[in-house]
N, C-alpha and C positions, 0 to 999 in steps of 0.2 A: 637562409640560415644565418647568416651574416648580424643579418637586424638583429633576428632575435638574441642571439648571444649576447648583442650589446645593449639588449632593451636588459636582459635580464641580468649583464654586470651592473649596468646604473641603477636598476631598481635595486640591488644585493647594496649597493655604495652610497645612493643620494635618497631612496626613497619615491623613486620617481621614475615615468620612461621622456628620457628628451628628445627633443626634436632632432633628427640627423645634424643639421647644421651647427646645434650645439654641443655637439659631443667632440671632443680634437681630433686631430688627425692622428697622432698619437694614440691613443688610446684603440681608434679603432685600425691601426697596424698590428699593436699589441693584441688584442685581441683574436685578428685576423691569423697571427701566426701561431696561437695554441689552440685553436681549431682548426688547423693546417687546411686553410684556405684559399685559393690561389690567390697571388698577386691582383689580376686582374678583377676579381670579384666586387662588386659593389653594392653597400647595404642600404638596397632601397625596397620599397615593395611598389609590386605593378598595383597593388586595390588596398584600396582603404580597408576592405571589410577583415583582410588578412594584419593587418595593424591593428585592429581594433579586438581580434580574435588571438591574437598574441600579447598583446596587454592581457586579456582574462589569464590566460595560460603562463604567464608570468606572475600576478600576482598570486592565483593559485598554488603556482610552487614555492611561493616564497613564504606563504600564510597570511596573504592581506583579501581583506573582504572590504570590495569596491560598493560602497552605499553612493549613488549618484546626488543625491536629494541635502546630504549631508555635506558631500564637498562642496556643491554651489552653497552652500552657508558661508561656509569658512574665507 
């Protein structure tokens, strides 16, 4: 639950979901504590397929429509 929160604060802030390692440690304290989180929780996922089905579910809420065919252009 962790991730997704912060896939879905970055996407709301940059436009975007980043890689774990690029998000601060800060940010995801901050986060972690107004979704009263435990301390020890950590925002990783065990399968790809769940990172990848949480980007749709992020963009979705936010109103972006992923064209694959269109990003590899840019």
């Amino acid at each position: 639950m962790l991730m997704l929160m912060l896939m879905l604060k970055s996407y709301q802030r940059m436009g975007c979901c980043p890689k774990l390692e690029d998000v601060p440690e800060q940010v995801v304290d901050f986060v972690r504590r107004q979704v009263e989180v435990p301390e020890g929780a950590l925002p990783v996922y065990q399968a790809e397929k769940t990172t990848k089905n949480h980007r749709g579910v992020v963009r979705k809420s936010v109103g972006v429509l992923y064209e694959q065919a269109e990003a590899r252009r840019t």
